[in-house]
LUMGU-293166 format. One record per residue (C-alpha): residue in three letters; x, y, z. Coordinates in nm, 3 decimals. Layout:
! residues N
{"Ala"; {X; Y; Z}} ...
END
This chain:
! residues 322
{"Unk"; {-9.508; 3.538; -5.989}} {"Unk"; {-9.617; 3.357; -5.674}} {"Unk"; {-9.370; 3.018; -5.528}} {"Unk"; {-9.681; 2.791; -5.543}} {"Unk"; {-9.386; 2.590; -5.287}} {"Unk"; {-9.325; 2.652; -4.941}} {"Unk"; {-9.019; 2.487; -4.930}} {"Unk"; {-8.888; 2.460; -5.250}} {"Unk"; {-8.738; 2.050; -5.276}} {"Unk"; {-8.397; 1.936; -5.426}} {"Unk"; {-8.335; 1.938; -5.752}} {"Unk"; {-8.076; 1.768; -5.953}} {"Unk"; {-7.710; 1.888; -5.963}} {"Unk"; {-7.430; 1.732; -6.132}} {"Unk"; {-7.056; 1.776; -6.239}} {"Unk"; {-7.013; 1.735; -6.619}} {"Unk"; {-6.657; 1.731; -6.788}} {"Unk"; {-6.540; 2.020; -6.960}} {"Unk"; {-6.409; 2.333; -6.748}} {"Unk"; {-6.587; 2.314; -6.393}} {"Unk"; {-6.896; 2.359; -6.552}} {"Unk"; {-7.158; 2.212; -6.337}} {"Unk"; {-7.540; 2.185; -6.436}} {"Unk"; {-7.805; 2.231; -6.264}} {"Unk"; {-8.124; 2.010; -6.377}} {"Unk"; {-8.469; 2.175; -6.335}} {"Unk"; {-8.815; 1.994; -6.189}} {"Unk"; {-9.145; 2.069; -6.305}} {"Unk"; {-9.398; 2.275; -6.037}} {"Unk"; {-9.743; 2.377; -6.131}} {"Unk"; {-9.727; 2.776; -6.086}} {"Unk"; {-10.020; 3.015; -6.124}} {"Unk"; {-10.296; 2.965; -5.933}} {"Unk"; {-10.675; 2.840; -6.010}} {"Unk"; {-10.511; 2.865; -6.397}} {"Unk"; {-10.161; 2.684; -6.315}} {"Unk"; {-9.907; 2.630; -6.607}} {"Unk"; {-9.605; 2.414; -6.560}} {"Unk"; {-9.276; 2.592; -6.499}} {"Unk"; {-8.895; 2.416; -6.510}} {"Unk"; {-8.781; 2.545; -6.173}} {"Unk"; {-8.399; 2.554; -6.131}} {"Unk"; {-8.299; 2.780; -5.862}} {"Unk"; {-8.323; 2.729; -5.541}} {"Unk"; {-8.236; 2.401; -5.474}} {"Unk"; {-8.007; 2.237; -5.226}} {"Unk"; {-7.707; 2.205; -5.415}} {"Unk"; {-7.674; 2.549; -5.487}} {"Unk"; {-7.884; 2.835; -5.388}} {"Unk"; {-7.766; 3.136; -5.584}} {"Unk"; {-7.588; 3.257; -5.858}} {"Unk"; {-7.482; 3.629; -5.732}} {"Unk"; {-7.787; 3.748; -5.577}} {"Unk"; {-7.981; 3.581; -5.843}} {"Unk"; {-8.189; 3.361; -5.586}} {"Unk"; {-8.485; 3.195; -5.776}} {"Unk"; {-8.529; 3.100; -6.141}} {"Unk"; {-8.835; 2.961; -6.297}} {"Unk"; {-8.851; 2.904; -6.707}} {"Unk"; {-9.177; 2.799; -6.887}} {"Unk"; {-9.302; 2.757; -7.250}} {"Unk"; {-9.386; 2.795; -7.478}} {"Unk"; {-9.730; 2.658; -7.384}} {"Unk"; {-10.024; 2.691; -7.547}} {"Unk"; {-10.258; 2.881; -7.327}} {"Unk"; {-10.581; 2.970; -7.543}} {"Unk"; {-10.773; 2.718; -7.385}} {"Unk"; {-10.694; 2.732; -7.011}} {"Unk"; {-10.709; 3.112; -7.016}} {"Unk"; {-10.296; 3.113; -6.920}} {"Unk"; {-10.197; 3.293; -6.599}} {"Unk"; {-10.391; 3.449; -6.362}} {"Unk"; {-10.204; 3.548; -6.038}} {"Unk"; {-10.402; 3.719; -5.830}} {"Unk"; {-10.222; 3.942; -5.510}} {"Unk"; {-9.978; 3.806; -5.346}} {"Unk"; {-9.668; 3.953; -5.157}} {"Unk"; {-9.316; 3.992; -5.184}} {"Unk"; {-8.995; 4.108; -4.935}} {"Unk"; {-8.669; 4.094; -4.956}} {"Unk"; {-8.644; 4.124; -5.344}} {"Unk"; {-8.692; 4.218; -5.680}} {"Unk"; {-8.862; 4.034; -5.948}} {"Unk"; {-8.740; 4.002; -6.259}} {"Unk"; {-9.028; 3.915; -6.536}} {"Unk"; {-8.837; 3.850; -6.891}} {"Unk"; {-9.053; 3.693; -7.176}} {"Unk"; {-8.963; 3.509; -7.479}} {"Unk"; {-9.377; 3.526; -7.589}} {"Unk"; {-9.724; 3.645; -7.519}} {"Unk"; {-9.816; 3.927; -7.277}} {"Unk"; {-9.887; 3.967; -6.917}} {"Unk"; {-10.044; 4.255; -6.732}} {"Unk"; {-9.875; 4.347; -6.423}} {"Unk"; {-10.089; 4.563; -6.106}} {"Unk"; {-9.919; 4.632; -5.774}} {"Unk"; {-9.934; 4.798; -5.485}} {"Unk"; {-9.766; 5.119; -5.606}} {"Unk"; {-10.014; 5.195; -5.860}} {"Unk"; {-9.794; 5.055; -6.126}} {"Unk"; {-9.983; 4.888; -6.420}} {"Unk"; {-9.809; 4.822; -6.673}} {"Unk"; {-9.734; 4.504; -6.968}} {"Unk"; {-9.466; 4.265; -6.946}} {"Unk"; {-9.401; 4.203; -7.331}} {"Unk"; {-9.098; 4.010; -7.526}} {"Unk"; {-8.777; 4.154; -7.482}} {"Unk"; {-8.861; 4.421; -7.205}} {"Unk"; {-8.754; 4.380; -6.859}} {"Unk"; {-8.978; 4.447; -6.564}} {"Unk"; {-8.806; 4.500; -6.262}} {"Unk"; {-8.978; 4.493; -5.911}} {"Unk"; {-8.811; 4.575; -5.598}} {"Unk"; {-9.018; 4.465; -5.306}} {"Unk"; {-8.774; 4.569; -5.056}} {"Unk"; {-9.002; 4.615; -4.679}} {"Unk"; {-9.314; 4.476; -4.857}} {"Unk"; {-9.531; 4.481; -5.192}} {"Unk"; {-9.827; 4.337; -5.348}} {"Unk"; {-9.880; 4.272; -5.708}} {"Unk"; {-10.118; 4.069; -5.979}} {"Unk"; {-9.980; 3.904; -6.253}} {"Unk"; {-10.255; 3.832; -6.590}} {"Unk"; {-10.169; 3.699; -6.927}} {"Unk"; {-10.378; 3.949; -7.188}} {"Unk"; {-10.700; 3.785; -7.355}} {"Unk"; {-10.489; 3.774; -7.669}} {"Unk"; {-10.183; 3.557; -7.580}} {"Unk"; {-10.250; 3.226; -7.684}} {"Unk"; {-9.866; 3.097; -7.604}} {"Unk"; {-9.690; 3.205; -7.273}} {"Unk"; {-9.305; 3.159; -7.275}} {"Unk"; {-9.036; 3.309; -7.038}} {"Unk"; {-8.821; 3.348; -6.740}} {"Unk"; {-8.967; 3.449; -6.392}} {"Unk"; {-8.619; 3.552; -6.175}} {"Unk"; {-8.551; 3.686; -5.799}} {"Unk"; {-8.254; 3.919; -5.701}} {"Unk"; {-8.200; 3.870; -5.287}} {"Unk"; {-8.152; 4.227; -5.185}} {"Unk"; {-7.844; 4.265; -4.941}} {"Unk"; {-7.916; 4.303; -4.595}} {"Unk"; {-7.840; 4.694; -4.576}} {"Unk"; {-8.160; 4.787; -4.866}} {"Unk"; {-8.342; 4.448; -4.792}} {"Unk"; {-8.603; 4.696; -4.663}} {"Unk"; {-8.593; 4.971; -4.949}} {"Unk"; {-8.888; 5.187; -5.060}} {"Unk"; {-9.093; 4.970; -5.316}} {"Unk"; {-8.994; 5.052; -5.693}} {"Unk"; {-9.055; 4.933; -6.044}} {"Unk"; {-8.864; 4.967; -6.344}} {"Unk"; {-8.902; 4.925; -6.725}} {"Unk"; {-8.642; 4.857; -6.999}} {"Unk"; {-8.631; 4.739; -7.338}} {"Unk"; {-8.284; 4.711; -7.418}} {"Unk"; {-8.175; 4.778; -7.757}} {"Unk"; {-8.044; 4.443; -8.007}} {"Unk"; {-7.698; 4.395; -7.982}} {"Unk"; {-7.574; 4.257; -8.303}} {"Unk"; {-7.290; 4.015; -8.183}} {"Unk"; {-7.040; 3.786; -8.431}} {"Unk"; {-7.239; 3.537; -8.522}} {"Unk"; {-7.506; 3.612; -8.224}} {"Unk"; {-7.741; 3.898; -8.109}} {"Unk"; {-7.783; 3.968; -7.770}} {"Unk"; {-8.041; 4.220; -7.488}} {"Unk"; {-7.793; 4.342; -7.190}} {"Unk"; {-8.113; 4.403; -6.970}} {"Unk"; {-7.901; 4.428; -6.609}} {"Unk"; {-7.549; 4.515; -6.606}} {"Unk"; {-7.296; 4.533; -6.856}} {"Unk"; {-7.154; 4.293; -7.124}} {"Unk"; {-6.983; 4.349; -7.469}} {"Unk"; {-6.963; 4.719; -7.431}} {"Unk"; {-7.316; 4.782; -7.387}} {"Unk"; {-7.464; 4.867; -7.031}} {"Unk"; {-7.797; 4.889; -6.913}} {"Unk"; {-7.925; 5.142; -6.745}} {"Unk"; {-8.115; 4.963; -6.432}} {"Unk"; {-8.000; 5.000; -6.118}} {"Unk"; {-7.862; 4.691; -5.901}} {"Unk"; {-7.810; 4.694; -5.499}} {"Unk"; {-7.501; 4.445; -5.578}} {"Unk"; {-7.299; 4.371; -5.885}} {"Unk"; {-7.494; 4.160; -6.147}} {"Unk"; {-7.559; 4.080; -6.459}} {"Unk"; {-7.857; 3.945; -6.700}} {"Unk"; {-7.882; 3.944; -7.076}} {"Unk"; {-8.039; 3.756; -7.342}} {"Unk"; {-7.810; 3.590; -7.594}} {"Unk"; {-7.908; 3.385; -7.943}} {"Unk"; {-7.647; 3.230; -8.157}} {"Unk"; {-7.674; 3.123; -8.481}} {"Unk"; {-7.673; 2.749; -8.629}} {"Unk"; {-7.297; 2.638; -8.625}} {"Unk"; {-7.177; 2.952; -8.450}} {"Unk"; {-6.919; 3.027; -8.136}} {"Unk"; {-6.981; 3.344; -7.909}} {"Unk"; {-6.680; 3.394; -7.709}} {"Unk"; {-6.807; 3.667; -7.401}} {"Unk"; {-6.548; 3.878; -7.248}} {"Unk"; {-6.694; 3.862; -6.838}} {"Unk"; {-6.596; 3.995; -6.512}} {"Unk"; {-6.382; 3.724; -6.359}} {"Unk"; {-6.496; 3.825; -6.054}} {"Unk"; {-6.852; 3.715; -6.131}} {"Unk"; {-7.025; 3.385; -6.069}} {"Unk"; {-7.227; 3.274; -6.403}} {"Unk"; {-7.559; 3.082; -6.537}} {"Unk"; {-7.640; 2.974; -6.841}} {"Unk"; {-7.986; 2.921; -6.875}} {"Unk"; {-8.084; 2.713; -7.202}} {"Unk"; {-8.456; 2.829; -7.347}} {"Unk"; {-8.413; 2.677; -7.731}} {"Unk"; {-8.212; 2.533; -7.953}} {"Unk"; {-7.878; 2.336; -7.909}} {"Unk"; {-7.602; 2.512; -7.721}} {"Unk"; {-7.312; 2.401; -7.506}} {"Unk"; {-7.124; 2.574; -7.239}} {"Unk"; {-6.724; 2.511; -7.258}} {"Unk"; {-6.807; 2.221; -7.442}} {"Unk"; {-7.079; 2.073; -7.227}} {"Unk"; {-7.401; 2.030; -7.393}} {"Unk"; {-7.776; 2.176; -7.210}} {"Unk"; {-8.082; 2.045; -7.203}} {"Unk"; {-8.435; 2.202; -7.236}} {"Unk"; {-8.445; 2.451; -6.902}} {"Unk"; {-8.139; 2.341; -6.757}} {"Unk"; {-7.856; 2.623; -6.615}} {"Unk"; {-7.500; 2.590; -6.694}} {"Unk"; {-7.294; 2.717; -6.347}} {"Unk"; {-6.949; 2.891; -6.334}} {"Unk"; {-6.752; 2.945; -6.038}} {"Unk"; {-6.558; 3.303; -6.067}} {"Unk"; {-6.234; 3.296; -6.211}} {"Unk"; {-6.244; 3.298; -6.554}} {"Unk"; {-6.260; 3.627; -6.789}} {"Unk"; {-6.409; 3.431; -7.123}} {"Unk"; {-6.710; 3.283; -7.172}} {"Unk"; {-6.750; 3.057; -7.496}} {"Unk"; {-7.112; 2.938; -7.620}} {"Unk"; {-7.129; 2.721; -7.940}} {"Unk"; {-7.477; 2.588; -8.133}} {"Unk"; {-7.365; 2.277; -8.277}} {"Unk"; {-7.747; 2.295; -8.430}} {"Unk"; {-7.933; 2.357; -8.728}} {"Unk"; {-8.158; 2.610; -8.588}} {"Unk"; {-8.121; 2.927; -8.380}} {"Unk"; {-7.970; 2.871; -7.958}} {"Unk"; {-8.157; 3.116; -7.677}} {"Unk"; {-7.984; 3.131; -7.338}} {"Unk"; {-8.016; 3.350; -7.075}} {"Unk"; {-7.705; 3.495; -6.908}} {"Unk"; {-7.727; 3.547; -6.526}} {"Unk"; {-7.420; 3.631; -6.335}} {"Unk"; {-7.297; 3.837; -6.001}} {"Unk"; {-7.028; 3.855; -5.760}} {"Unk"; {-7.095; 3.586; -5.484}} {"Unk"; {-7.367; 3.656; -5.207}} {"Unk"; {-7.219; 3.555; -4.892}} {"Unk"; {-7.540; 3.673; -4.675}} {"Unk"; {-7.762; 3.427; -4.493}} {"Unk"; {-8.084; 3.419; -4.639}} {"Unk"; {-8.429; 3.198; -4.564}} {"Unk"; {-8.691; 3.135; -4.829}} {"Unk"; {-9.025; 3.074; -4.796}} {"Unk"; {-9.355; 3.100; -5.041}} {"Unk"; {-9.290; 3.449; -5.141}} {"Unk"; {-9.054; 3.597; -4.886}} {"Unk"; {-8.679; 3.652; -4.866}} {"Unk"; {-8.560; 3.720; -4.477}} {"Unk"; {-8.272; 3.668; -4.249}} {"Unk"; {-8.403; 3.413; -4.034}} {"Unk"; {-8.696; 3.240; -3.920}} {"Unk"; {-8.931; 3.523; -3.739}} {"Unk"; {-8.864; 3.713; -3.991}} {"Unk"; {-9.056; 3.497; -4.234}} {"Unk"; {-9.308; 3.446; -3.960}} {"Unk"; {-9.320; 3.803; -3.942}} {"Unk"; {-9.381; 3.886; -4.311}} {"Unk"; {-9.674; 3.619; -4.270}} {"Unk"; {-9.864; 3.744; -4.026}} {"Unk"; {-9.887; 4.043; -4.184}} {"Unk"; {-9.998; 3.910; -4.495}} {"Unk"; {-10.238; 3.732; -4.358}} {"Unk"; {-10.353; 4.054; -4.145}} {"Unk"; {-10.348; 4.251; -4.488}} {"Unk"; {-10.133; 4.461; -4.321}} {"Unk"; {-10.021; 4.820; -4.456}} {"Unk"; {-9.680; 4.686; -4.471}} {"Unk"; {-9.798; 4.511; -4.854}} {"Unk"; {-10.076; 4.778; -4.963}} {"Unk"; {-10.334; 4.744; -5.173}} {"Unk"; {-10.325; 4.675; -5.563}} {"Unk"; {-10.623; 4.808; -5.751}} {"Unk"; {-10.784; 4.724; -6.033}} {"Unk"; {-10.734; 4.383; -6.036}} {"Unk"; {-11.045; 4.162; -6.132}} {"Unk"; {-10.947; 3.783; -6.087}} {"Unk"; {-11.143; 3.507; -5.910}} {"Unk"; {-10.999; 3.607; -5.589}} {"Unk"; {-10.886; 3.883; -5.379}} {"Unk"; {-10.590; 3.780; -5.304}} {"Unk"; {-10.375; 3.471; -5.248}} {"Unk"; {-10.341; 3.358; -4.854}} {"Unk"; {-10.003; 3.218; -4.745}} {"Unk"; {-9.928; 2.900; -4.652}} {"Unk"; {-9.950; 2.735; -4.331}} {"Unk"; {-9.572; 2.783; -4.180}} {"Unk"; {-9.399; 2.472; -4.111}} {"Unk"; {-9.364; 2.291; -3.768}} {"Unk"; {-8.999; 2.353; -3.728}} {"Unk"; {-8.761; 2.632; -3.781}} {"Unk"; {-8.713; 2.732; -4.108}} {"Unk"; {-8.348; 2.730; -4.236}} {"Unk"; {-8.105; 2.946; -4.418}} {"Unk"; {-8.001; 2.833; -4.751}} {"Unk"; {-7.630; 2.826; -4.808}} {"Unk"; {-7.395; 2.781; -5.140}} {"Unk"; {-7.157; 2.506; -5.133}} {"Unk"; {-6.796; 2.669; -4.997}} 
END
């Protein structure tokens, strides 16, 4: 998707008791173009940037799209990254700049690495009359931050858990691994537990983690989520317990990833080093430069999306707290 933001704003961050859990509280940000839909945005914000390389997180639904049409994103760019497109429900078409079409459908993962530049469309199919899902960036490290474009499907197989199920799409968890690449250590699954249930995770205490609450009731060592919000773990520990104190069904993504220590400066759609290099990545955009190429075949109200006008002072990097 495109960062309708600039410059994303703070959020909410807060300590809660139980086991250094800290949560991070989402705002709402219109996302989508001339058909936005509200998203819960909860990474970046000041307090804390990242969660391994996991940079930006949006979650939205389920809304009822078959009046508005739902989402129609038309080109836009990307550097520095790879996008991440998991859905809960509905169906989006996906176009970009490699040739690549292809659907982004429950349960699949669609991984885009935009690496030295990439354009892409994003459409929700005639047919989906509820969109619901997770929109996620992975920073690339600075050594492939300008890798050859890619793209990637999975559908990872249902992992039938003790009192859970769970979709390893990135990394490895509960002896299951997926088979999509990663230019640093991480880690992304979908986990559901049952009403009254307690998944305890063996994880890498080496990792970072997220908990990312979609539906249901579910608490993280003991500290209860909200709608959208994300659970944070410092590294350290090697168990992970979730528990639905609920009556129906808990859905939670699982992000995690060895700390990114890199400086890194976000802006619209663009992940650099430093301020000319967004500045950079802009003027070619705006140049429709070869850098991005061309995607075909999409057939939106608009050719493509034009950047934002840079700010009037230097953009800065966004660190994690120490």
């Amino acid at each position: 998707m495109s960062n309708t933001e600039a410059d994303p704003a703070e959020l909410l961050c807060r300590e809660r008791p139980g086991e250094g859990v800290t949560v991070l509280t989402p705002r709402d940000v219109p996302l989508g173009g001339p058909r936005a839909i509200r998203v819960r945005r909860t990474l970046p914000q000041r307090q804390r940037s990242l969660i391994g390389a996991w940079c930006f997180a949006d979650h939205y639904g389920p809304q009822d799209v078959s009046a508005s049409g739902g989402m129609d994103v038309a080109p836009h760019p990307h550097t520095g990254l790879q996008t991440a497109s998991w859905l809960f429900s509905g169906e989006i078409e996906h176009r970009d700049s490699i040739g690549t079409h292809a659907m982004v459908r429950p349960g699949e993962l669609n991984l885009m690495t935009a690496g030295h530049g990439i354009a892409h469309s994003e459409v929700s199919t005639s047919d989906t009359s509820t969109l619901h899902g997770v929109q996620l960036w992975i920073a690339l490290p600075g050594e492939h931050r300008d890798t050859a474009r890619d793209f990637r499907h999975y559908a990872p197989p249902l992992l039938d858990l003790p009192g859970a199920t769970a979709r390893v799409f990135l990394g490895s968890l509960a002896g299951t691994t997926s088979p999509v690449p990663a230019f640093t250590p991480l880690l992304g699954a979908e986990l559901t537990v049952e009403p009254g249930e307690t998944l305890a995770l063996d994880v890498d205490p080496a990792f970072e983690h997220g908990v990312l609450q979609d539906i249901g009731s579910v608490t993280v060592a003991g500290v209860a989520l909200g709608t959208g919000e994300l659970a944070y773990l410092a590294p350290g520990a090697g168990r992970l317990e979730l528990a639905n104190p609920g009556t129906e069904p808990a859905r939670v993504l699982l992000l995690g990833g060895t700390p990114f220590t890199e400086e890194l400066v976000m802006w619209w759609n663009f992940v650099g080093r430093g301020h000319d290099d967004i500045a950079e990545y802009r003027e070619a955009w705006q140049a429709q430069a070869d850098r991005f190429g061309r995607v075909e075949g999409y057939q939106g109200s608009t050719a493509w999306l034009p950047a934002p006008t840079l700010p009037q002072v230097r953009i800065k990097p966004r660190r994690n707290p120490s």
